[in-house]
N, C-alpha and C positions, 0 to 999 in steps of 0.2 A: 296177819294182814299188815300189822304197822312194820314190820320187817321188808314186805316185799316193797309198798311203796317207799320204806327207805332205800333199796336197791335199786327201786325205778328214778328215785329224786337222783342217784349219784351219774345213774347212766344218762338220764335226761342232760345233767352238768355238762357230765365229760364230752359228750357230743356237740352240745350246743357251745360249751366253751373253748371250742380248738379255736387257735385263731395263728393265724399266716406269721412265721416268722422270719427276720431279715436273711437267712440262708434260702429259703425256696425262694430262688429267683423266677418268676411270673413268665412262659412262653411267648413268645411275640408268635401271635396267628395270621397277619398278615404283612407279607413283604412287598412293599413297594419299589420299584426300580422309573429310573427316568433317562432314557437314552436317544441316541441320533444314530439311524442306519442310512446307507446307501446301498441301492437294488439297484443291479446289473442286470436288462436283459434287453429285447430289444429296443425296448423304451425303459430309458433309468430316468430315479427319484432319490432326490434326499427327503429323510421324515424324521418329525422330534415325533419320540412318542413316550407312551405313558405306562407300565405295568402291575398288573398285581397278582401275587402269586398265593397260595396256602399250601401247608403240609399236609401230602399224600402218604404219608411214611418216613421210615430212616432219611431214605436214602434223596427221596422224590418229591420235588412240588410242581403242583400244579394251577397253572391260570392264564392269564392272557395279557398282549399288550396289544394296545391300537396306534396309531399312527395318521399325523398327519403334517404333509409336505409338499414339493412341489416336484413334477415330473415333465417332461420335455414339453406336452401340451397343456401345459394348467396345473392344477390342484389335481393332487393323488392322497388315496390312503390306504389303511391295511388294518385288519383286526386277526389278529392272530390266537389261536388257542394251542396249548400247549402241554407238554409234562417235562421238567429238567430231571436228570438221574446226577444225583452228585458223585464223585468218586472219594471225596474227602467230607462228612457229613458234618465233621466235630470239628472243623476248623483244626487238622494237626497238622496242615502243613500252611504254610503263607500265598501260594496259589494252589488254586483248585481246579481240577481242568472236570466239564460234564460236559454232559450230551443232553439232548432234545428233540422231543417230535412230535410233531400237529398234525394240522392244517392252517393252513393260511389263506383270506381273504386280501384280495386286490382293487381294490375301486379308484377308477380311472374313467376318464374320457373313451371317446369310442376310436378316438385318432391314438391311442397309445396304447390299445387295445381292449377296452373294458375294462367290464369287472368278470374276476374272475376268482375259484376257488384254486387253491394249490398243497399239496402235500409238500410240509416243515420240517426240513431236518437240518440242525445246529449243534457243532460243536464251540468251546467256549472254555473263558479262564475266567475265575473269580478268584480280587485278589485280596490282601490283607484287611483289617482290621487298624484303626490307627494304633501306635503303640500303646500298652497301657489302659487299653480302651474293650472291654466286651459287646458293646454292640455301637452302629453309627454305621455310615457310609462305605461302601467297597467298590473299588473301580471292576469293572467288567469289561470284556472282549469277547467281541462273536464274530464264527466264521459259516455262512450255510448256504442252503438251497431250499427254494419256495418262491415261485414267481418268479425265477431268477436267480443269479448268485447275489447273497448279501453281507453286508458287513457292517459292525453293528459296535458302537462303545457306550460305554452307559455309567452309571452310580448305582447300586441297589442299595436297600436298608439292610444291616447287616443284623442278624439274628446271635441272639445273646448263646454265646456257646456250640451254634448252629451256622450251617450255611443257608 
């Protein structure tokens, strides 16, 4: 008996005393991105908007960004849902060129044609890392369709070892 709960006391230890050390670096789970598009269609808008995204896998995040700007008659916006596929997951090259695809929400005036829903499709470059630096800031470039043809620059938060 005093045997096994010695073997219970040592397992109890070892499990309860793991503790985190400076080599496992912590995942970042949510990326935030902050950008300015331009939508081309019959009635165009510029929008600042806002994003946030989480890991769907290797390769894929998925989230949304909303928007809001001004378009030929007033105030416009746009909430978009989405999934990006990266081609480069691990940061091995200095651009990374993905693809994406939704839906897209349009809210507008009824003189620039309503609100409306629209199927999202984007391609895009994300770029570097600062030198020297594992995660912070990455410029971005998008080119797509949804409501329009768009086009899109941005910042994202850049994930530690990840895109």
């Amino acid at each position: 008996m005093l045997k096994a709960l010695s073997q219970l006391g040592f397992w109890f230890a070892f499990c309860a005393g793991s503790v985190r050390t400076g080599a496992q670096t912590p995942q970042q789970q949510l990326q935030t991105e902050w950008r300015v598009d331009g939508l081309f269609a019959r009635t165009s808008g510029v929008e600042a908007g806002f994003g946030i995204s989480i890991p769907s896998g290797i390769y894929a995040r998925t989230g949304f960004v909303t928007g809001l700007g001004v378009g030929r008659h007033g105030v416009e916006g746009r909430t978009d849902l989405l999934s990006r596929f990266s081609l480069d997951p691990f940061r091995q090259s200095r651009w990374a060129l993905y693809g994406a695809g939704g839906i897209s929400g349009r809210y507008r005036t009824e003189e620039d044609g309503g609100s409306r829903a629209y199927l999202l499709l984007v391609v895009g470059l994300e770029g570097p890392l600062p030198l020297g630096r594992t995660s912070g800031w990455v410029p971005l470039i998008e080119a797509g369709l949804g409501g329009g043809a768009r086009v899109g620059v941005g910042l994202r938060r850049g994930i530690n070892a990840r895109r």
